[in-house]
N, C-alpha and C positions, 0 to 999 in steps of 0.2 A: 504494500500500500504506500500513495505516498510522502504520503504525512509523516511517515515513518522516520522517513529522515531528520524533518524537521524536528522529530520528538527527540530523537539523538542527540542532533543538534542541542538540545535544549537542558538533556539530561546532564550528557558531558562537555558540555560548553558552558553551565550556570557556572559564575562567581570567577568568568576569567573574559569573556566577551567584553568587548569595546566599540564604539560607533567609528573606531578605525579598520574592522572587518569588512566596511564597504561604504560605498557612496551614500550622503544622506539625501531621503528622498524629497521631492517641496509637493511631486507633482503625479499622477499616476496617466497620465496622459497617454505613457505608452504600453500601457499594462503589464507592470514587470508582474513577478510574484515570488515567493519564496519568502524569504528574510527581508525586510524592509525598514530601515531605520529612520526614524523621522523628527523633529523636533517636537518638544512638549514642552509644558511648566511644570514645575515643583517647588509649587504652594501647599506648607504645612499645614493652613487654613485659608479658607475661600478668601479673606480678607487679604491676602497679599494677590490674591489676582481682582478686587477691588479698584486697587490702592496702585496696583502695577508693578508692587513690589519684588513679586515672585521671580523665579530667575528660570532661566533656560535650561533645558535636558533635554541630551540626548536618548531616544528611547527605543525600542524596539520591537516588532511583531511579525508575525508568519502570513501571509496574504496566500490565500488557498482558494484558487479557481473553482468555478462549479464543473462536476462530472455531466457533461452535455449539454444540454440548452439551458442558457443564462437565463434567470429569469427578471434581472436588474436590482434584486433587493442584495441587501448584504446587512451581515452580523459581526459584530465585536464581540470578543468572548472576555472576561474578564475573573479571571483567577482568584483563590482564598490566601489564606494565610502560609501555606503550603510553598507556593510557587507554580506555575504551569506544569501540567504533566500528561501523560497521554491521555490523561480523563477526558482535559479539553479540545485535545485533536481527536478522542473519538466523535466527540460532539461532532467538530469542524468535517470532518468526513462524510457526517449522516445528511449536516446543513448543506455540503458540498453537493452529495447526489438528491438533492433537493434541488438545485440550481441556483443557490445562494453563492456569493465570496462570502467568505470569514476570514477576519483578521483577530490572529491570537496574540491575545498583547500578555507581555512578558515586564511587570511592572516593575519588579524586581530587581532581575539582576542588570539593570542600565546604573541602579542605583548600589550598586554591589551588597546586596541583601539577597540572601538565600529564602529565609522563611522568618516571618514576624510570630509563629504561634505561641512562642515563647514571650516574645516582646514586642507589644503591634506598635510602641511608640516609634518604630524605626521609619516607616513608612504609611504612608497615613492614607485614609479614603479619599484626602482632598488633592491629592497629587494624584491618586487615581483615576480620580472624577476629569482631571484636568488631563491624564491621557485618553480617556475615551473619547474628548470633546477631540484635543486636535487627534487621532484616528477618525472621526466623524469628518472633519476639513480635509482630510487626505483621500480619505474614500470616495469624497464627494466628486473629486476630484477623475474617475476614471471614467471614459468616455460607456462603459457596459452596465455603469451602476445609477440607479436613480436619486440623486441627493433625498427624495424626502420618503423613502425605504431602508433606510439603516437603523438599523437597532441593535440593542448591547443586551447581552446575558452574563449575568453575574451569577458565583459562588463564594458563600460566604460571606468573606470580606469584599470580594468583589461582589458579593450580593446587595451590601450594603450602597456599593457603590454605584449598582443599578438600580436602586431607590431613591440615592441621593440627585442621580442624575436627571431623575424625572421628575424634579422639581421645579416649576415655570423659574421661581425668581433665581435656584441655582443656573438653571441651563443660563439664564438670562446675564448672570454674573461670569459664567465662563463663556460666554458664545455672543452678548450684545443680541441682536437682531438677527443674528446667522439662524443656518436651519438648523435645527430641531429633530430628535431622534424620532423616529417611528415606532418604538417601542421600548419597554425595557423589561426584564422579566428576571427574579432574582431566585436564587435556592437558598436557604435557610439563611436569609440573612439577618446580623443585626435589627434591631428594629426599636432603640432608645431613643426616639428622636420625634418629635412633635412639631406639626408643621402650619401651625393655627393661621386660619385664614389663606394660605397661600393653594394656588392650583398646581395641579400637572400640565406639564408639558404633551404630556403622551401616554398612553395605555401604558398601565404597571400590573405585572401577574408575580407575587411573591406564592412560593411553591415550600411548604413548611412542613417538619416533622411532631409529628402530635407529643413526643417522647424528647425532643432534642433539649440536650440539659446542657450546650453550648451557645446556641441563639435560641432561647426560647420562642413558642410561636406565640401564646399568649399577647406581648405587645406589639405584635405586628397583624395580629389581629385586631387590636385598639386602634394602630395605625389606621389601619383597614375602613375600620368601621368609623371613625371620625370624617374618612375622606367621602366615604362612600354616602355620609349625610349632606355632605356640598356637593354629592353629584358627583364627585370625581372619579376617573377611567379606571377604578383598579378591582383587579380579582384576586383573590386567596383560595388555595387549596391546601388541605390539610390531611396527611396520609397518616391516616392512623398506627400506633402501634413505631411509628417510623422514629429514626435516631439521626443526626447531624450526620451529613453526607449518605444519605440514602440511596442516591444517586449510582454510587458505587460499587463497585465487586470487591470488594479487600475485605479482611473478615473481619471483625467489632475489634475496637481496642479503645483503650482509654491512657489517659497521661495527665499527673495529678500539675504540673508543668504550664499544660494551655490555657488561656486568661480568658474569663466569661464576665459579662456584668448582668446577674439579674435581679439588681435593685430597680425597680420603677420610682421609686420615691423620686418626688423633684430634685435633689442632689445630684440625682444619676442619669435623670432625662433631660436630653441634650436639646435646644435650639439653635435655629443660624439667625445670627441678629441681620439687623439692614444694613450693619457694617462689612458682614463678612464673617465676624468670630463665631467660632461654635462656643455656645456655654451651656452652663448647667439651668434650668428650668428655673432654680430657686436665685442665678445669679453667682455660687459659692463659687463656682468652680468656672473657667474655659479650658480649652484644650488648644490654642491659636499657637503654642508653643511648644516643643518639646519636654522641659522641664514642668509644666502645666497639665501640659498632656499625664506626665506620671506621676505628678499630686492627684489627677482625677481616677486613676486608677486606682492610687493607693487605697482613696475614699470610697470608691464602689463598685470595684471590680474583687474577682475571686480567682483560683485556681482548680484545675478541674474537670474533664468533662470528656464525654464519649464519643466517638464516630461508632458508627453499621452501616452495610449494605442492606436493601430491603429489594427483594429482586421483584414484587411486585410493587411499589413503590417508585422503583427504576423504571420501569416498562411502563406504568401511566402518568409519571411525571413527564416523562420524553414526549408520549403523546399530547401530552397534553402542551406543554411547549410549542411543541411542532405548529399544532394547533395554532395557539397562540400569533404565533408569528406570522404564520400562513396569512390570519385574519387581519393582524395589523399591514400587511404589506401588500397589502390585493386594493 
């Protein structure tokens, strides 16, 4: 298969890759594909792309042709705490004989980080958030693709960060007037974050395990149900019985090691102001900086917590994705 290589690429090339491995891209005009490096930001918080603060990075991801007829939509995939692995190029493969491009973005190791599961302050949702937007500008960008057919799927952390991205005044903070994802759809992700008054951007489908004692689903079905009283585009599925990373074939483990926060008290539940900072609901706490970032943890985070495969969990979350996408991109 040929993703395969890419997944190589990926396995035994994290934590030594440089955007001196190849030309960086501005443009997709000529349809390359494969490894494609392109510029981003790396804002620790929305406020430094605000404020214009935030500085430049080179970043990188896998651009993965559709197997026969194009059908002009295209996907971002966007990774957990882990790092990219062949879970996502399975995805990329299935999107590909779909007639989708996928680009697999590797948030990571541009920024020479292997995996935050241990320590998420290393690299943050909002430097994420700010790679999917510029892959969104790059994508746009190919003569086969339709700028207003892209959409991002996130896991995990990247789950979070396809929640965060589907938020009008975020997209609006990283993107101005530009376009706008055509969907976003997330796997077990975070979900401490309270978005009063503000709309979506674009259909949001968070895909939750009834059981996962790493992101709970409880407040992302609060999320849920808050948004969904202002009428807003989102859906929740919730598979019973299911564990964090359900998605997956690798057998249950657990690691007392991995950082969860499931305090909802105001302390813990995060807003994005009009400035830009994320803070805590009650005000106590932001997280706009590194060292902030790990006072907020120290106050309501824990250590702890499971992955499973759930193989019928697996098989109708896909569908139901599939689904998903299908509808937003038609």
């Amino acid at each position: 298969m040929r993703v395969l290589a890419f997944v190589l690429m990926t396995i035994f090339g994290a934590g030594c890759a440089t955007y001196e491995s190849g030309a960086i891209t501005s443009s997709l005009a000529e349809q390359p594909s494969g490894r494609i490096w392109f510029v981003s930001k790396d804002p620790y918080d929305f406020a430094a792309v605000a404020d214009s603060s935030a500085k430049a990075i080179i970043i990188h991801g896998d651009l993965i042709e559709p197997e026969g007829d194009w059908n002009g939509g295209a996907v971002i995939l966007s990774h957990g705490s882990g790092g990219t692995s062949r879970h996502h190029f399975d995805y990329a493969d299935d999107l590909a004989r779909r007639g989708y491009s996928v680009m697999v973005l590797d948030h990571f190791t541009p920024r020479r980080v292997l995996s935050t599961a241990h320590e998420q302050v290393r690299v943050t949702e909002q430097m994420m958030v700010a790679d999917v937007y510029a892959a969104l500008h790059l994508l746009a960008t190919h003569p086969k693709i339709a700028p207003d057919r892209i959409g991002v799927v996130g896991w995990s952390k990247g789950g979070i960060v396809a929640v965060l991205s589907a938020v009008e005044r975020i997209a609006r903070t990283m993107n101005g007037d530009g376009p706008r994802l055509a969907f976003a759809a997330a796997f077990y992700p975070y979900c401490g974050f309270e978005f009063p008054g503000d709309r979506l951007a674009n259909p949001l489908l968070m895909l939750l395990g009834e059981l996962d004692d790493w992101t709970p689903s409880p407040p992302c079905l609060a999320l849920a149900d808050e948004l969904k009283s202002r009428a807003q585009p989102v859906e929740t599925v919730v598979f019973p019985s299911a564990r964090h990373g359900f998605d997956g074939q690798g057998p249950a483990r657990s690691d007392s090691g991995w950082i969860t926060i499931r305090d909802t008290s105001p302390k813990c539940t995060l807003v994005v102001g009009q400035d830009g900072v994320t803070r805590s609901k009650d005000g106590a706490h932001d997280v706009s900086t590194y060292d902030n970032r790990l006072e907020f943890l120290k106050a309501c985070a824990v250590r702890g917590a499971s992955i499973a495969g759930d193989p019928e969990a697996r098989t109708r979350s896909r569908d139901i994705l599939f689904d998903f996408i299908r509808r937003s991109t038609s």
